[in-house]
N, C-alpha and C positions, 0 to 999 in steps of 0.2 A: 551803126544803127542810130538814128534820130532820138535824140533825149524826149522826153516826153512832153515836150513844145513844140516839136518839131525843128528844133535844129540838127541839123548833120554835124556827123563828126568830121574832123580834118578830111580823113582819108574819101569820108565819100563824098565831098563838097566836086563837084563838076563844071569843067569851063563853061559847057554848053549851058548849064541851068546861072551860072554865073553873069553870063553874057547876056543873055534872055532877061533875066533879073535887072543889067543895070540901063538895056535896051529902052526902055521907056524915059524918059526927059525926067519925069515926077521922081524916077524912082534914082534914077542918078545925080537928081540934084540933092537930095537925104545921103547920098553914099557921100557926094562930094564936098558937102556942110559939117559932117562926121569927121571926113579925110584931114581938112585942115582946120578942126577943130582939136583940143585936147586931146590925146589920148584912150583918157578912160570916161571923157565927158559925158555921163547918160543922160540923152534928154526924153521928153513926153513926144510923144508924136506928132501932138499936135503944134509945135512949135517951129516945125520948118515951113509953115505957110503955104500949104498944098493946096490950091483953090480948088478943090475935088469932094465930094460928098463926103461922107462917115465913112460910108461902106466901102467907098472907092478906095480910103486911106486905109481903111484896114486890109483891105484886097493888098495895095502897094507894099504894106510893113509883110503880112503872107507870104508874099514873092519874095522879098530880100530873108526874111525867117530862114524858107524852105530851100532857098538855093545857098544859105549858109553866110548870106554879108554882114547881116546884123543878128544879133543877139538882144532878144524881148522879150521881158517880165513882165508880167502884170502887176502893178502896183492899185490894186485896189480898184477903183474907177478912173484909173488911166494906165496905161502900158510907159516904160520906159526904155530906153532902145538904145543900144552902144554899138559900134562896129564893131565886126571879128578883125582887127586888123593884121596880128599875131600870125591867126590863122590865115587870112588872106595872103598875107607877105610869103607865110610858107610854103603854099601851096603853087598861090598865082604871084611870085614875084614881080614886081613892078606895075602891075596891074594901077594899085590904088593911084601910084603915082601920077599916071595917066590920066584915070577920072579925074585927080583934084589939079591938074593942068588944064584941064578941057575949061574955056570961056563959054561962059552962059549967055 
């Protein structure tokens, strides 16, 4: 069951919502900046340079939420965002590896 931000737990994280999620260019360049950054690096949203409105970028952070790639807290008046990478490697092994291969 989804924690009450709407993240999924491991078991119900799905390729298809996974796939769909990293589908869009915006949304896979935040997975792939994540990927070959630190770790446990959390940053603000607004610092992957998503040339896209407010709403749009909260629409994009939504999608990665709700199909389980990132994990988002609200820090007051701005959200902060980490990859599930743990989770992603367990589930969808080698997946991430591939987004953060992919040239932009």
């Amino acid at each position: 069951m989804a924690d009450e931000y709407g993240h999924p737990s491991v078991d119900e994280m799905r390729i298809g919502d996974v796939l769909a999620a990293v589908a869009d260019d915006n949304r896979r360049h935040v997975v792939r900046e994540l990927a070959l950054s630190d770790d446990t690096a959390e940053r603000s949203c607004t610092s992957f340079g998503l040339d896209v409105s407010k709403s749009t970028r909260s629409h994009h952070f939504k999608v990665l939420r709700e199909a389980g790639v990132v994990r988002q807290v609200d820090r007051g008046n701005k959200s902060g965002v980490t990859l599930r990478r743990d989770d992603l490697e367990r589930r969808f092994p080698g997946l991430l590896e591939l987004i953060a291969a992919e040239e932009r």
